[in-house]
C-alpha positions as CSV (number, residue, x, y, z in Angstrom):
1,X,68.8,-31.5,119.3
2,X,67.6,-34.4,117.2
3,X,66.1,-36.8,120.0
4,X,62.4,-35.0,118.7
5,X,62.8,-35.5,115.2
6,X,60.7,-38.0,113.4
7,X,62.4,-40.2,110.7
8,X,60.5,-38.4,108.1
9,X,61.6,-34.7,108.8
10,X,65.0,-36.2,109.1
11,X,64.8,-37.2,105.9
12,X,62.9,-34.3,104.4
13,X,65.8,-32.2,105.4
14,X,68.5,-34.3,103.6
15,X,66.0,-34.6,100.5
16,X,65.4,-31.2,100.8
17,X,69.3,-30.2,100.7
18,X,69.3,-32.1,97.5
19,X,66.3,-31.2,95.8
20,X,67.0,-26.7,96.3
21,X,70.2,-26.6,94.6
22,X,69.7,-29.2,92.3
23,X,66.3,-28.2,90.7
24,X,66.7,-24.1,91.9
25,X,70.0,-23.3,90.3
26,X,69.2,-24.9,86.2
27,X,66.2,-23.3,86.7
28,X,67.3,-20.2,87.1
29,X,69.7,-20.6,84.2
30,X,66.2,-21.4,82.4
31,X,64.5,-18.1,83.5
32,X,67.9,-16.2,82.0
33,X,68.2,-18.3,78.9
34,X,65.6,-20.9,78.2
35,X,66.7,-21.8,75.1
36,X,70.3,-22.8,76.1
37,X,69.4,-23.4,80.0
38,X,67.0,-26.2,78.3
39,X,69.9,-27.8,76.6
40,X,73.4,-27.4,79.0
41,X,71.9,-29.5,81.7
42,X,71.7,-33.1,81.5
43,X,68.5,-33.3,84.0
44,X,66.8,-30.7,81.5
45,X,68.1,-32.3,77.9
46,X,65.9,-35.1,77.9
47,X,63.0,-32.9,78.5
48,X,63.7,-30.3,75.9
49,X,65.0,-33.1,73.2
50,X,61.3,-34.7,73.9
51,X,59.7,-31.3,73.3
52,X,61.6,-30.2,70.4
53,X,61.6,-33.9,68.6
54,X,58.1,-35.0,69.6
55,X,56.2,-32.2,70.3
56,X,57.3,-30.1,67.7
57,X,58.1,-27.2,69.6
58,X,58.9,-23.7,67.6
59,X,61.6,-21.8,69.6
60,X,58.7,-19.7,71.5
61,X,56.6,-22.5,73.0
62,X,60.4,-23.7,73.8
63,X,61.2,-20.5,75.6
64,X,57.5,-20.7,77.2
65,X,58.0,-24.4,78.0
66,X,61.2,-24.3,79.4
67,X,60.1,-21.2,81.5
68,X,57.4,-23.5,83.1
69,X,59.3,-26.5,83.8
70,X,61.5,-23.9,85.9
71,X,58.9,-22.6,87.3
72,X,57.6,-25.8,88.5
73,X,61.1,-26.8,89.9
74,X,61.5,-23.0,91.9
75,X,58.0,-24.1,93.0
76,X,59.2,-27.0,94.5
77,X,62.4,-25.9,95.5
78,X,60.6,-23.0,98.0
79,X,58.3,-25.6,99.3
80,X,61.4,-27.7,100.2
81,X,63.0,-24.1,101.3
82,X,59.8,-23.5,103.4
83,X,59.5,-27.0,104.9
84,X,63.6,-27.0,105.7
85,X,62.7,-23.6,108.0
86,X,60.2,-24.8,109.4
87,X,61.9,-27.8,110.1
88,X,64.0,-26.4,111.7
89,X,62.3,-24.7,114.5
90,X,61.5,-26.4,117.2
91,X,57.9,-25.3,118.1
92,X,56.4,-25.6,114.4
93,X,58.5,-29.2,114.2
94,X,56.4,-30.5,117.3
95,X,53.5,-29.6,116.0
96,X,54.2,-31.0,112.5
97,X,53.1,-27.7,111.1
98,X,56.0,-28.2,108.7
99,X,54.5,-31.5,106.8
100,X,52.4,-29.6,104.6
101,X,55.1,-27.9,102.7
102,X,56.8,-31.1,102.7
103,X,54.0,-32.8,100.9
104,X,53.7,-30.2,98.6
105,X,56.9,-31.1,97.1
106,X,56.6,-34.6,97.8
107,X,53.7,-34.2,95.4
108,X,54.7,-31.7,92.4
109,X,58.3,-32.7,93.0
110,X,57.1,-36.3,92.0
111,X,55.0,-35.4,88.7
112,X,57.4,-33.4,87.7
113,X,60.3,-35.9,88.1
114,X,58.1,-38.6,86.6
115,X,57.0,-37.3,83.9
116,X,61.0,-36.3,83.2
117,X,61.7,-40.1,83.3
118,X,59.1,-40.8,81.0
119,X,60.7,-38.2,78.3
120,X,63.8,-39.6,78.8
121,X,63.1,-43.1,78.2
122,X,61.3,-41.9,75.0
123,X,64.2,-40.2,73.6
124,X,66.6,-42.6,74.6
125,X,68.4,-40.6,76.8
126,X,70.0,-43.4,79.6
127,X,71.9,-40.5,81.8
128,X,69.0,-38.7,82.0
129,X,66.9,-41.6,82.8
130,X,68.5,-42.8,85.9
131,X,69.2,-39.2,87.5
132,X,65.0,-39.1,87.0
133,X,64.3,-42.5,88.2
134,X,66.4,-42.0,91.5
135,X,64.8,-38.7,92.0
136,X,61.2,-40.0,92.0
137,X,62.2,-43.1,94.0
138,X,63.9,-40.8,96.5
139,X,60.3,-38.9,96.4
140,X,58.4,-41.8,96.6
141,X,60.0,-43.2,99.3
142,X,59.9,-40.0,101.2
143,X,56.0,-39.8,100.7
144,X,55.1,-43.8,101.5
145,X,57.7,-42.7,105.1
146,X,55.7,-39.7,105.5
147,X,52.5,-41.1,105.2
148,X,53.2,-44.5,107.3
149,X,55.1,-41.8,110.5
150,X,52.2,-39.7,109.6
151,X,49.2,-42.4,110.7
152,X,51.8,-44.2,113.5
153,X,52.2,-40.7,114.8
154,X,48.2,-39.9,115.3
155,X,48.0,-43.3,117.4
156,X,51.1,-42.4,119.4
157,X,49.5,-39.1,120.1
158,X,46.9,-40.9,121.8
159,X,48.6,-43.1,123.7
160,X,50.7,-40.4,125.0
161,X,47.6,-38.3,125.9
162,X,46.6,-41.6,127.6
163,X,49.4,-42.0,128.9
164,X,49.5,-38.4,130.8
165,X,45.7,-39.0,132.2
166,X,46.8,-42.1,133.7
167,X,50.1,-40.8,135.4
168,X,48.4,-37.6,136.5
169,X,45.5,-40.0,138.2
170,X,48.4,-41.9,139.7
171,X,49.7,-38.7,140.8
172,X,46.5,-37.5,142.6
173,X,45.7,-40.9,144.3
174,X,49.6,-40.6,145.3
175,X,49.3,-37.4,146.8
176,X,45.9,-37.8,148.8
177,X,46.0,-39.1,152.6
178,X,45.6,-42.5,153.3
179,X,42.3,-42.8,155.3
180,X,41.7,-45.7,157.9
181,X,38.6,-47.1,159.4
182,X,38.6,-48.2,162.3
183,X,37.2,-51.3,161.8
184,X,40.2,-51.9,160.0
185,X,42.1,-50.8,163.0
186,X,40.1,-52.7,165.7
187,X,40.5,-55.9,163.2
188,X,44.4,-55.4,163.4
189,X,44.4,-55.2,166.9
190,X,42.8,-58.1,167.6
């Protein structure tokens, strides 16, 4: 089953199984409560301390911030949930249909995880911090993969095309007859 995967989709799937319950599930505790989903997670608290210390946030633009940083992360997480089914089939797989959605949330996932480190070194929040760092190093890393399978693959694609128009002309001079002349034959004779 895996002897067609590239490195990169076998990646993107383990990243993937990460990112959806990880980003999907406080976000969804943000769309219920925003307020309070804001604060009782620790990848969220440096983000709403930054907004609510330096920002100045009332507690509307908190509700309205905290329900776009969830939206954000469901965005990304149904990229990741679109790019893990599509992954998973064999046909789109071969035909790296399923790299788009991946970059998608290569992409947002990124910014979004960035810009989270960033507000948690300003607050001075060192749990916080790390989680976000090794989260946009795991996205980073994904997307440098991605890109370098993505340019290697494009080359092998025509070498194998190559590849196939030199085996089937090997094929059709194997299967033609062998003609003789007959000087040939009158030269061997003699």
């Amino acid at each position: 089953m895996f002897r067609d995967w590239k490195i990169s989709t076998f990646n993107g799937v383990l990243i993937a199984s990460y990112f959806i319950p990880s980003w999907v599930i406080p976000a969804c505790q943000i769309g219920v409560s925003p307020v309070h989903g804001l604060y009782s997670q620790p990848g969220n608290l440096a983000v709403a301390m930054f907004a609510s210390d330096y920002l100045q946030l009332g507690a509307v633009a908190m509700m309205r911030f905290g329900w776009l940083l969830a939206l954000t992360k469901c965005t990304v997480g149904a990229f990741f949930a679109i790019f893990l089914i599509n992954a998973l089939r064999t046909s789109t797989r071969l035909r790296g249909a399923s790299d788009e959605a991946l970059n998608i949330a290569l992409v947002l996932g990124t910014i979004v995880s960035f810009i989270s480190m960033l507000m948690a070194s300003k607050v001075g929040e060192f749990h916080a911090l790390r989680l976000h760092s090794t989260e946009t190093l795991l996205l980073l890393s994904l997307g440098i993969l991605t890109l370098v399978e993505g340019s290697r693959s494009g080359v092998m694609a025509d070498v194998r095309s190559q590849a196939t128009a030199d085996s089937s002309a090997v094929d059709r001079l194997a299967t033609q007859p062998v003609r003789t002349y007959p000087q040939a034959q009158s030269s061997a004779m003699s």
